[in-house]
C-alpha positions as CSV (number, residue, x, y, z in Angstrom):
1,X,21.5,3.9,27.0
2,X,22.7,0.5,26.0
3,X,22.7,-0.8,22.2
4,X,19.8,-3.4,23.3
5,X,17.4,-0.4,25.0
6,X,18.1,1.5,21.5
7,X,17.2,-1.7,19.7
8,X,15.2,-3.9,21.7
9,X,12.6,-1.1,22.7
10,X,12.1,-0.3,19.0
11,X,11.9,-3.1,17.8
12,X,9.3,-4.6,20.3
13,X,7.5,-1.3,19.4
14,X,6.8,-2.6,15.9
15,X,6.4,-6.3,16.7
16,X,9.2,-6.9,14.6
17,X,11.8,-8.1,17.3
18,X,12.2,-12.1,16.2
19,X,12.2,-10.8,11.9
20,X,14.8,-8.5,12.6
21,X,16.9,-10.7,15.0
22,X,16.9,-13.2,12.9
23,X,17.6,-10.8,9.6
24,X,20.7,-9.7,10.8
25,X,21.9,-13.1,12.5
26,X,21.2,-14.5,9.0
27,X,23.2,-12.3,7.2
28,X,26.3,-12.0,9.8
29,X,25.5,-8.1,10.4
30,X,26.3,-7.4,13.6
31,X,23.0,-4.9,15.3
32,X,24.7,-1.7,15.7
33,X,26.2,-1.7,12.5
34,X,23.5,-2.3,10.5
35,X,22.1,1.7,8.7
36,X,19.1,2.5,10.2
37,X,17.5,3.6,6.9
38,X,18.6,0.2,5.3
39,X,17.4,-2.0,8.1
40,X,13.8,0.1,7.8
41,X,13.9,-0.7,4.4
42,X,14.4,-4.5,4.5
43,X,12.3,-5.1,7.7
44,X,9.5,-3.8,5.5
45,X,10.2,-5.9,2.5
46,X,10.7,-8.9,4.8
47,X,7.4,-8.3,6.6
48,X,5.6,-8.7,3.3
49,X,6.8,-12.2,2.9
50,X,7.2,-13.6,6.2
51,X,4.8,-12.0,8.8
52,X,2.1,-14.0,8.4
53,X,4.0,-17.3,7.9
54,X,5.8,-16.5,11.5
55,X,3.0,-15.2,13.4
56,X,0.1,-17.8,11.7
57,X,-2.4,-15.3,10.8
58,X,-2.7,-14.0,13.9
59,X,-1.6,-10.4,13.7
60,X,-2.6,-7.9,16.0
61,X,-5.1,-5.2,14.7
62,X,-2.7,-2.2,15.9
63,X,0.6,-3.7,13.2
64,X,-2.4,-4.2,10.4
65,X,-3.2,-1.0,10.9
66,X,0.1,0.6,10.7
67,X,0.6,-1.0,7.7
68,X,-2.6,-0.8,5.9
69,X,-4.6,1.4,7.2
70,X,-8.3,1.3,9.6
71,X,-9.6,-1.1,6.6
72,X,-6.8,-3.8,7.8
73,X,-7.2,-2.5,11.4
74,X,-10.8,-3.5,11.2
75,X,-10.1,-7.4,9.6
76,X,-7.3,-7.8,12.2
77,X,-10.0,-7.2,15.1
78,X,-12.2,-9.9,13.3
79,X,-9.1,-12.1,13.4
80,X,-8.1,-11.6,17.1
81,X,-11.0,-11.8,18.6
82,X,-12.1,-14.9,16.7
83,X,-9.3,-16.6,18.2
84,X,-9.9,-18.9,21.2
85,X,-8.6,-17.7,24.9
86,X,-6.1,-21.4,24.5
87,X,-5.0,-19.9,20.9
88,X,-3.9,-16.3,22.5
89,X,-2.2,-17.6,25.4
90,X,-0.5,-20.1,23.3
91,X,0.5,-17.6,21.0
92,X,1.9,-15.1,23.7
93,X,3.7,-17.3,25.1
94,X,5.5,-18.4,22.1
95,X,6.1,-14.4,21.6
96,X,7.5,-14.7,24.9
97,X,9.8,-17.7,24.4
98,X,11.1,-16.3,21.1
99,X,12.4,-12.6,22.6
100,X,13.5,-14.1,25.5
101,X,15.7,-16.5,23.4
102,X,16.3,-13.9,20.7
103,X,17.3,-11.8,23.9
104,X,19.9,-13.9,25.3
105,X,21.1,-14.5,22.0
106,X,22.4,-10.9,22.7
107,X,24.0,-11.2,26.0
108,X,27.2,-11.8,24.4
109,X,27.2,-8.6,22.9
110,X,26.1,-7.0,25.6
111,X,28.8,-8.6,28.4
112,X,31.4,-7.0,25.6
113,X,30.2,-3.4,26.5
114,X,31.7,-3.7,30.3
115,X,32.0,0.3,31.6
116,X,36.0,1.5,33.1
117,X,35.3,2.1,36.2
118,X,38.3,4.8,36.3
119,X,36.4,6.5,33.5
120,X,35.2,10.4,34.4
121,X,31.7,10.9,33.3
122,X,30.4,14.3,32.2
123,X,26.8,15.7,33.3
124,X,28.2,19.0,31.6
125,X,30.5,19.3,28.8
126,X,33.8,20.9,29.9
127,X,37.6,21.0,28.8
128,X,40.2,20.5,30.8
129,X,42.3,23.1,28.8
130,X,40.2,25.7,30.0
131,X,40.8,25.3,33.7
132,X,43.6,27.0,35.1
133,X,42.7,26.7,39.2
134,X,41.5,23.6,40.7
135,X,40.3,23.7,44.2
136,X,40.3,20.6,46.8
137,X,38.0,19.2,49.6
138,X,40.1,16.9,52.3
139,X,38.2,14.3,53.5
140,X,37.0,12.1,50.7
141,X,38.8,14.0,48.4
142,X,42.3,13.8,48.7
143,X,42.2,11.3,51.6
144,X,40.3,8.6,51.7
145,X,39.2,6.3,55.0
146,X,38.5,2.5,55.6
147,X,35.5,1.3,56.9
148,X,37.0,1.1,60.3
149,X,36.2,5.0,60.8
150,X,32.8,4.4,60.6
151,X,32.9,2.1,62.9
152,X,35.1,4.1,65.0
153,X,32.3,7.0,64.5
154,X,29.5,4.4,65.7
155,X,30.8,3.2,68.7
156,X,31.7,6.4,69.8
157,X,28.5,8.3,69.3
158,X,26.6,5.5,71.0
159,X,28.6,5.4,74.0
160,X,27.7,9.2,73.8
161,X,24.3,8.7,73.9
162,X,24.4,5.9,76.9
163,X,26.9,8.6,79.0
164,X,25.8,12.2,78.2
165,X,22.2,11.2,77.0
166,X,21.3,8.6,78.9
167,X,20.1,5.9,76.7
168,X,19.9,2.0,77.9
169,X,23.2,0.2,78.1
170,X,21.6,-2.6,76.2
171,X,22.7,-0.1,73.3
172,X,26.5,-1.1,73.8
173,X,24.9,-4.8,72.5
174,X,24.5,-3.2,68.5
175,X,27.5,-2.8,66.5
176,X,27.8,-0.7,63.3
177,X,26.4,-2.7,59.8
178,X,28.9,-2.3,57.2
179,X,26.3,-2.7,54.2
180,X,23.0,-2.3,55.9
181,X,23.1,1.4,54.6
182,X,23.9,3.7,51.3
183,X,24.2,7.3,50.8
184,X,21.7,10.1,50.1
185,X,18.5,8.5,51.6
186,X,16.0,10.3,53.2
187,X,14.9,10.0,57.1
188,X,11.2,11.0,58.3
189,X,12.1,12.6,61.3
190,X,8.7,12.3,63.1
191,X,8.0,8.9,62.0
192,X,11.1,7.6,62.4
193,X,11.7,6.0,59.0
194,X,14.5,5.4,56.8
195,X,13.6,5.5,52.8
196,X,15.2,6.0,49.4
197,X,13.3,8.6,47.5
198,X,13.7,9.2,43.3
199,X,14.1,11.8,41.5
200,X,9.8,12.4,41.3
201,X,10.0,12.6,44.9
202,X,8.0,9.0,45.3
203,X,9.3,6.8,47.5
204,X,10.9,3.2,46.2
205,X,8.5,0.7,47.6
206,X,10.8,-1.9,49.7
207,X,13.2,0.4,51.1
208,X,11.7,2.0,53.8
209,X,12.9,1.0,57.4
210,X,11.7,1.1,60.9
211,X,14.6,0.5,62.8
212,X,16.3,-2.8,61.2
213,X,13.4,-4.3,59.5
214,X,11.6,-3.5,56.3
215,X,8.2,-1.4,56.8
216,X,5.3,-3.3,54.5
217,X,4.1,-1.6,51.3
218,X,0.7,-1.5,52.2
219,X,1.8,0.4,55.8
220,X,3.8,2.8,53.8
221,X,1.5,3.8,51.3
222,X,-1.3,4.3,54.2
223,X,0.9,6.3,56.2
224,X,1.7,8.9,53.4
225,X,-1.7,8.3,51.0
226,X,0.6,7.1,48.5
227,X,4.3,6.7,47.9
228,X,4.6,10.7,47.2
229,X,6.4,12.8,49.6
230,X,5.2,16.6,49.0
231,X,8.0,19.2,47.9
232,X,6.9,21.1,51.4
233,X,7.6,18.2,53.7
234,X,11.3,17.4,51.6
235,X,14.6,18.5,53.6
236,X,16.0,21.9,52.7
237,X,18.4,22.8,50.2
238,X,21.1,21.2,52.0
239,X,19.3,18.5,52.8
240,X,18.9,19.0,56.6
241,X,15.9,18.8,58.0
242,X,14.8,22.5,59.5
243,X,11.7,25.2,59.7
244,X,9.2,22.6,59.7
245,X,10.2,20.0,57.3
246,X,10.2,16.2,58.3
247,X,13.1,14.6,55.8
248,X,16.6,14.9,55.9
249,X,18.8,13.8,53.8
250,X,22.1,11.8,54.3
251,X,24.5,13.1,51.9
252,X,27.6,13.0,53.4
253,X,30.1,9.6,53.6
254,X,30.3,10.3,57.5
255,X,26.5,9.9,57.6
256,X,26.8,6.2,56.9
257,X,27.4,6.2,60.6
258,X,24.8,8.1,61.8
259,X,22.2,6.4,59.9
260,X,23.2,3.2,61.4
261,X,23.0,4.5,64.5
262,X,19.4,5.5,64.3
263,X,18.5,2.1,62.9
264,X,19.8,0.7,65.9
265,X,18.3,2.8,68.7
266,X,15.0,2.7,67.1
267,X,15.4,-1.1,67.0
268,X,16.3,-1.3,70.4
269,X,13.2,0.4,71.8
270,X,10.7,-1.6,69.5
271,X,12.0,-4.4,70.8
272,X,11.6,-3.5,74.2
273,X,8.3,-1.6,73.6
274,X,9.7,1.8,74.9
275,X,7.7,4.8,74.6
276,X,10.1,7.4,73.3
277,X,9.7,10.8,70.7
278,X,11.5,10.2,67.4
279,X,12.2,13.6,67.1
280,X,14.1,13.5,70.4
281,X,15.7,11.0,69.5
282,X,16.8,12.2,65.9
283,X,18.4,15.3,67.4
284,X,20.5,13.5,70.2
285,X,21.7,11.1,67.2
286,X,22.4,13.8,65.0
287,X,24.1,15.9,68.7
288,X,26.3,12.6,69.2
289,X,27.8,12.2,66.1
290,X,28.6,15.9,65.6
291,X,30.3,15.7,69.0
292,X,32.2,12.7,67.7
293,X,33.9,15.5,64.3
294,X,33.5,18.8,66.8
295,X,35.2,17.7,70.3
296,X,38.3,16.4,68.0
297,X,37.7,12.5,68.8
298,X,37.9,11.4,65.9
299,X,40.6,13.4,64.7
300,X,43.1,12.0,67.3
301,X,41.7,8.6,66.9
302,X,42.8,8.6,63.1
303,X,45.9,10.8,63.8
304,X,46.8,8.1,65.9
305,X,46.4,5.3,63.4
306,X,46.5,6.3,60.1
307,X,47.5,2.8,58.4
308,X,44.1,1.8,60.1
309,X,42.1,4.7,59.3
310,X,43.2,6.0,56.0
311,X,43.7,3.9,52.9
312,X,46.2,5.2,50.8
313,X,46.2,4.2,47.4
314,X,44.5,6.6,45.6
315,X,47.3,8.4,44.2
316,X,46.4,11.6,45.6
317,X,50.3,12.3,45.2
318,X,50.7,11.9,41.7
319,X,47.4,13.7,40.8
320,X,48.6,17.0,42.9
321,X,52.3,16.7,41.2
322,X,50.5,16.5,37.6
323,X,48.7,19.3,37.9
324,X,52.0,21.6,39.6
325,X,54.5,20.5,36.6
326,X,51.8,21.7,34.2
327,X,51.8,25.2,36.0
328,X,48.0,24.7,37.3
329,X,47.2,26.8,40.6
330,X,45.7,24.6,43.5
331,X,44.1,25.6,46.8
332,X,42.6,23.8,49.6
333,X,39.0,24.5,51.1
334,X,38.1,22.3,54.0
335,X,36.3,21.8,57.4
336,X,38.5,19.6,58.9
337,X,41.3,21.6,61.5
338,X,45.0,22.3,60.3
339,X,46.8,19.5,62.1
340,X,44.6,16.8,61.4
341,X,45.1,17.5,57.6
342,X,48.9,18.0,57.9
343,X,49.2,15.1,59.7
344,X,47.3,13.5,56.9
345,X,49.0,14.7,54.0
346,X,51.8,13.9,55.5
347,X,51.2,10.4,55.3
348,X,49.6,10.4,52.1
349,X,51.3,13.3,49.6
350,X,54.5,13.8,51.7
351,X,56.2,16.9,53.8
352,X,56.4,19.1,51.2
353,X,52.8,18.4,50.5
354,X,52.2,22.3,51.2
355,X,54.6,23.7,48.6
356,X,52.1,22.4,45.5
357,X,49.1,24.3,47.0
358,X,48.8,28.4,46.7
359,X,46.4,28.9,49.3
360,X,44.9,26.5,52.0
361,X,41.7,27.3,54.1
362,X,40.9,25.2,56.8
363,X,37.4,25.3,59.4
364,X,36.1,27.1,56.7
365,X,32.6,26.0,57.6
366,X,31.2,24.9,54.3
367,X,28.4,25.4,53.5
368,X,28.6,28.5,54.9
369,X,31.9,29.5,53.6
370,X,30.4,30.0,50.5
371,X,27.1,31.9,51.8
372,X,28.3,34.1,54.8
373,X,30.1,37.6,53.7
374,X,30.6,38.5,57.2
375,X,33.0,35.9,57.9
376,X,36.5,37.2,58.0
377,X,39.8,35.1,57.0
378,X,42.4,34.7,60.2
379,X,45.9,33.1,59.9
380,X,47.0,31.0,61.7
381,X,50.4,29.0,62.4
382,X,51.9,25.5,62.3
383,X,50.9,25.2,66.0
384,X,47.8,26.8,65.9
385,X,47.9,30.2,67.6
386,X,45.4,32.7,65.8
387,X,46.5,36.1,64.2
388,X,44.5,39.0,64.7
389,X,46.1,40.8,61.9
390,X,43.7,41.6,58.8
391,X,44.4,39.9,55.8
392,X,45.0,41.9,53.1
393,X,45.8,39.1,50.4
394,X,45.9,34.8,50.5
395,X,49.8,33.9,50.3
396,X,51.2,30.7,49.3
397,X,52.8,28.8,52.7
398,X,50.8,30.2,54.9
399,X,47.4,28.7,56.6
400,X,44.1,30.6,56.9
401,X,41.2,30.2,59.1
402,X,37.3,30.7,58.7
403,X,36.5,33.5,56.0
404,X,34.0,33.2,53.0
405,X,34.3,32.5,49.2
406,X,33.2,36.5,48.7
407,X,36.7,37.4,50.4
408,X,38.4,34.9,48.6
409,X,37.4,35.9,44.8
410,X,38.3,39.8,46.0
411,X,41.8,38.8,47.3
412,X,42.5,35.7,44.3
413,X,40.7,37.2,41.4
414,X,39.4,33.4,40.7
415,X,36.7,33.5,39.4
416,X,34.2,32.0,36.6
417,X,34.4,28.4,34.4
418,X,38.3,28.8,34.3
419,X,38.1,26.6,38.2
420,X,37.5,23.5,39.1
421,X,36.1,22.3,42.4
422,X,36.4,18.8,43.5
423,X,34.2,17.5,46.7
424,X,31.7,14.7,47.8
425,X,29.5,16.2,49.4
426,X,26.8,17.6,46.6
427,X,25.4,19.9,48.7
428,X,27.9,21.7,51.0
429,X,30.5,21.2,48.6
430,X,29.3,21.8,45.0
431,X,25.8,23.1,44.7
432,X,26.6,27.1,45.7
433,X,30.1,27.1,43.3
434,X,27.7,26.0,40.5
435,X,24.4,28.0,41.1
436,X,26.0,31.3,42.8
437,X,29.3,31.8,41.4
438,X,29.6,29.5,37.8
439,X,32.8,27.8,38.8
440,X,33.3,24.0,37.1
441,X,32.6,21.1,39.8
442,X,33.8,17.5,40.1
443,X,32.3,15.2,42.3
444,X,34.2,12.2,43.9
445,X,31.5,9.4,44.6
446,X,33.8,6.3,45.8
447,X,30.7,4.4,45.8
448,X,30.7,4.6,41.7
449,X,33.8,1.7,41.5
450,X,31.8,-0.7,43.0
451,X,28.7,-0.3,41.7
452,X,30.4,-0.5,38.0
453,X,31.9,-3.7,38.5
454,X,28.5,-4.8,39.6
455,X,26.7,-3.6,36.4
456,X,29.8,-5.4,34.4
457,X,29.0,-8.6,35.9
458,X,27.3,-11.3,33.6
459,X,24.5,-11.8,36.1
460,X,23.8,-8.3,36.0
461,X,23.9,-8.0,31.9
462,X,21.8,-11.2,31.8
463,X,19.5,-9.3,34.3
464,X,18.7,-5.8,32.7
465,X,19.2,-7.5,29.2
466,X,15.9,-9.7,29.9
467,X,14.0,-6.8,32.4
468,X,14.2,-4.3,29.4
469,X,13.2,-6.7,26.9
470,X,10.4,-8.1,29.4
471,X,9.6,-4.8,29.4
472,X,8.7,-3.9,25.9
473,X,7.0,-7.2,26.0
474,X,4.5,-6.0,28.3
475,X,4.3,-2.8,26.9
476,X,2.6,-3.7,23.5
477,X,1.0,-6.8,24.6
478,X,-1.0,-5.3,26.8
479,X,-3.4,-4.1,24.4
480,X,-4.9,-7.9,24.1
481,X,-7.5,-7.1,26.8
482,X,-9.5,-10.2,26.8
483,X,-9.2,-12.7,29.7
484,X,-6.4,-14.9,28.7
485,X,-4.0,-12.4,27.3
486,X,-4.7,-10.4,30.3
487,X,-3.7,-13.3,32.2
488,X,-0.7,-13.7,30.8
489,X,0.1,-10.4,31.2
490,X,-0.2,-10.5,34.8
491,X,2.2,-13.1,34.6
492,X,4.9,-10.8,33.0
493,X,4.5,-8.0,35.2
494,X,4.7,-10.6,38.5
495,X,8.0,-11.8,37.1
496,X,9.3,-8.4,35.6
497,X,8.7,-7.5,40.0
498,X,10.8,-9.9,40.1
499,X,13.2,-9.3,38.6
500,X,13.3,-5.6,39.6
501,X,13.8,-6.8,43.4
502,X,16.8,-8.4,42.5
503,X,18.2,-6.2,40.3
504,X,18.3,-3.9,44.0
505,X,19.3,-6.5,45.6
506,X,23.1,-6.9,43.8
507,X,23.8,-3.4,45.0
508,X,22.4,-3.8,48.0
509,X,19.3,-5.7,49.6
510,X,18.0,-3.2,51.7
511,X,18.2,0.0,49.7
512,X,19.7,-1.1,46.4
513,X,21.8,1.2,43.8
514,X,23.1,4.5,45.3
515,X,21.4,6.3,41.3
516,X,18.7,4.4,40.5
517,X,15.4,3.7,42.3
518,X,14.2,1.0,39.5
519,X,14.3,2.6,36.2
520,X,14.3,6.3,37.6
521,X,16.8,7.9,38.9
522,X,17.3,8.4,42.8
523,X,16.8,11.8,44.5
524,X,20.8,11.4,45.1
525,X,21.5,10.9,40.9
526,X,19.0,14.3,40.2
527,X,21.1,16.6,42.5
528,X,24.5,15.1,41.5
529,X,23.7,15.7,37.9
530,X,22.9,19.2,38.4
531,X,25.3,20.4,40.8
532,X,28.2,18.3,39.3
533,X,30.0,18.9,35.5
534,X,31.7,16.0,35.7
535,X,31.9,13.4,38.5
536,X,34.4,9.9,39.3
537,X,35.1,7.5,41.9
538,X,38.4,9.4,42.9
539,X,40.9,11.8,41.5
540,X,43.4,9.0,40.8
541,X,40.6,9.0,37.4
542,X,42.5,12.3,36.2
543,X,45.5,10.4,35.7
544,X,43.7,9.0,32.7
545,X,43.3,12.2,31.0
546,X,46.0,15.0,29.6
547,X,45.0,18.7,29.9
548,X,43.7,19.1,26.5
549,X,40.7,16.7,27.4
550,X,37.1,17.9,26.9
551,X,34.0,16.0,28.4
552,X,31.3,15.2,26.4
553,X,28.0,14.2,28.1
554,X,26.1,11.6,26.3
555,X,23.6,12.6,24.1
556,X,20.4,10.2,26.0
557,X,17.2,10.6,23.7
558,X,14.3,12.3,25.5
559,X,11.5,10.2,25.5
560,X,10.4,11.5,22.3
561,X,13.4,11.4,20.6
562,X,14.3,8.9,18.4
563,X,18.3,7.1,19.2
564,X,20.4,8.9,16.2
565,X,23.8,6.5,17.7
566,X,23.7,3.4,18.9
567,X,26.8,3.7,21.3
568,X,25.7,6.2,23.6
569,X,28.3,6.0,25.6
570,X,30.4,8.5,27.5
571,X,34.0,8.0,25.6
572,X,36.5,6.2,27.2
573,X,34.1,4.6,28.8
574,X,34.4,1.8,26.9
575,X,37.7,-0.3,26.2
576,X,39.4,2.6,27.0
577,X,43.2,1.6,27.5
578,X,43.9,2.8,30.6
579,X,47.7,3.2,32.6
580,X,47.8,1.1,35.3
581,X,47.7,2.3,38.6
582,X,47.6,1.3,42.1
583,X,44.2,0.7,43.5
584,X,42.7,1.7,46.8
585,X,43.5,-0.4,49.4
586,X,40.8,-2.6,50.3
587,X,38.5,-1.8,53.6
């Protein structure tokens, strides 16, 4: 929470905003220095003398009352609603113009308090110098991919669906949208809609999609009696969409693609009024795109061009050498086959890329891997020929097949807070490690880079510093319920709308910010912060930190609670000096 939200909010609550502000600015005191007890203190003794002057007599009956009791509550009712409607719009909008200016007054301030985008955040606190094993995903872990994968990964699955499923031709006319999409949205299956869904399970008016184009509120909330999607009709734990549910969720990076494709088909046959099932159609999408990962394609498309497909930059190299020369054990879980990885860390780590590991695991078939005891590990060599030998323990060199975590914590003894598992995908990746088997997780979100330079931006601290002050505006105004300060009101909340559409529109204008649906949190945020203990935008961010480091998560008041710090921050966060290091290549 931000020093103004601490502030601003309580503040506002009192009616005291434009005393206070100008209080402190008087006497050079910056806000969050200023001791809360003191500042209680001399607000008090400063409303004595000045309220009335400032506000002309007309206070409202709810501060009267708080500071003299129902007899002042009653003469402050007599007072307001003596007052002509011209008087009380007049005067709320010179409340208005006041905190707005008292708020940008503040921007400054704010604009100092940019985030480090190669910070690590903490949902969980956790040391560093507890963990002795840290475990890898591949893809989007240690390697990284351009934008022209998922392009790759479009084109392919619709020229699928044209050749194996037959769909029109006039599908070859759509190519893939770079930003139309973002991660962890939801998709009716029946209905054939695309949607962003908090953490209440209530849909974010102005993201739902038919195809290309934006479904209208008032057709949304008549289609599901409200904006609330029922626990029963939400996607399953992993967020597929199975035994009767109608929502998936797209959780994976390499869904990107697959939602695009969707939007496209289902475009294609409203424009040409074609009948067709959305089910069907779901399920030859889906049947496409996992033919583009299962049948290889893509693997030997990206083999065959990895400047193209991979960016390297992420330091994946000096991450994996840190941890050796400090004696940490590593292993290497993934789905992806043996010589697409080799060929990969190849190019990214080196040849020798398999002496820092103790144990690599590929086709594992996560989620499974972590679920299935019956699962057996088989080795298997450089070139791919499958052992049949049982494997009695998991040696260092050598590459294993299949098997399940159950095996593995037999044969490796690993077990517990003392490993650390780093993937993207919350689901498949993380969410059994923390639940089932109380391992530490890290979650890689590449999205979280960009969307912190966005918040950093001026126009985006100007934004939020007037919505949340706008906000608190509303909030005690709106107890003025006669007709003019009711119209007023109105006028708020249409521009606070406002503002709230733009404020998803920097991150992105169909969908907005991959955590936040408005002020709540997205269905995406909720799961990341429970399955993950600490989470970054690559692994390049350990580079930051030595061994010794604990994570703190931020100590965010409930609602109830009052703000005991007004930097609540994560640390390093903030003006953290940070080494330099090469960036990811650009897409």
């Amino acid at each position: 929470m931000t020093p103004l939200s601490l502030y601003l909010c309580s503040l506002l609550k009192n009616n005291k905003l434009l005393i206070c502000y100008n209080y402190l600015h008087t006497h050079g005191a910056p806000l969050h220095l200023v001791d809360r007890a003191a500042r209680k203190t001399r607000l008090a003794r400063l409303l004595d003398m000045n309220f009335r002057a400032v506000f002309r007599g007309r206070v409202t009956g709810k501060v009267l009352a708080q500071q003299s009791g129902a007899k002042n509550y009653r003469e402050a009712t007599m007072c307001t609603s003596s007052a002509s409607g011209q008087d009380m719009t007049n005067w709320l909008w010179s409340i208005y113009n006041e905190t707005k200016k008292q708020t940008e007054a503040l921007i400054p301030v704010m604009s100092k308090n940019s985030v480090n985008p190669n910070t690590i955040f903490a949902n969980n606190e956790m040391s560093l110098h507890d963990i002795e094993i840290y475990g890898f995903d591949y893809d989007y872990t240690l390697a990284f991919y351009s934008r022209h994968l998922h392009t790759l990964i479009f084109n392919i699955a619709r020229d699928i669906l044209i050749q194996e499923h037959r769909y029109p031709e006039g599908l070859r006319e759509y190519e893939y949208i770079p930003n139309f999409v973002v991660r962890g949205l939801h998709y009716d299956v029946q209905k054939a809609l695309l949607m962003k869904i908090d953490a209440f399970h209530y849909i974010q008016l102005g993201t739902v999609y038919r195809g290309l184009h934006p479904v209208p509120d008032k057709e949304v909330i008549a289609m599901y009696d409200g904006c609330h999607v029922p626990l029963e009709n939400m996607s399953d734990f992993y967020g597929k969409s199975s035994h009767g549910h109608t929502m998936k969720q797209f959780m994976d990076i390499f869904s990107l693609p697959e939602m695009n494709l969707l939007c496209c088909v289902n475009d294609y046959f409203m424009k040409h009024n074609i009948d067709y099932e959305p089910v069907h159609l779901y399920k030859d999408v889906k049947a496409a795109i996992g033919d583009v990962h299962v049948k290889g394609i893509m693997y030997r498309a990206v083999e065959a061009d990895m400047e193209n497909y991979i960016s390297y930059g992420e330091q994946t190299h000096a991450v994996l050498k840190k941890l050796y020369e400090d004696g940490k054990k590593m292993f290497l879980i993934t789905n992806s086959p043996f010589d697409f990885v080799d060929r990969g860390m190849n190019y990214i780590v080196g040849k020798d890329w398999r002496d820092l590991f103790d144990i690599v695991i590929v086709q594992a078939d996560k989620p499974g891997f972590f679920n299935d005891r019956r699962k057996p590990f088989r080795r298997v060599t450089d070139k791919g020929v499958l052992h049949w030998d049982r494997i009695h323990k998991l040696e260092k060199g050598k590459i294993y097949k299949q098997g399940n975590l159950y095996e593995f914590l037999r044969l490796t003894g690993w077990r517990g807070s003392k490993v650390l598992y780093f993937g993207d995908h919350i689901y498949s990746d993380l969410a059994d490690l923390t639940l089932k088997h109380g391992w530490r997780t890290g979650a890689i979100i590449p999205e979280l880079r960009k969307e912190i330079k966005i918040m950093n931006t001026e126009q985006y601290v100007h934004l939020m510093t007037w919505l949340q002050g706008l906000t608190g505006l509303i909030e005690h105004m709106q107890v003025h319920r006669d007709p003019a300060s009711q119209s007023v009101v109105q006028e708020w909340i249409k521009e606070r709308e406002a503002m709230r559409s733009q404020t998803k529109d920097i991150f992105n204008s169909q969908f907005g910010s991959l955590f936040r649906t408005y002020h709540n949190p997205t269905y995406f945020s909720r799961r990341l912060s429970r399955f993950a203990d600490i989470y970054m935008a690559s692994l390049s961010c350990l580079l930051n930190y030595d061994f010794q480091h604990t994570f703190f998560p931020r100590r965010t008041p409930l609602q109830h609670e009052s703000p005991f710090w007004p930097e609540q921050t994560s640390a390093g966060a903030l003006k953290m000096p940070f080494i330099p290091h090469r960036t990811t290549t650009e897409e």
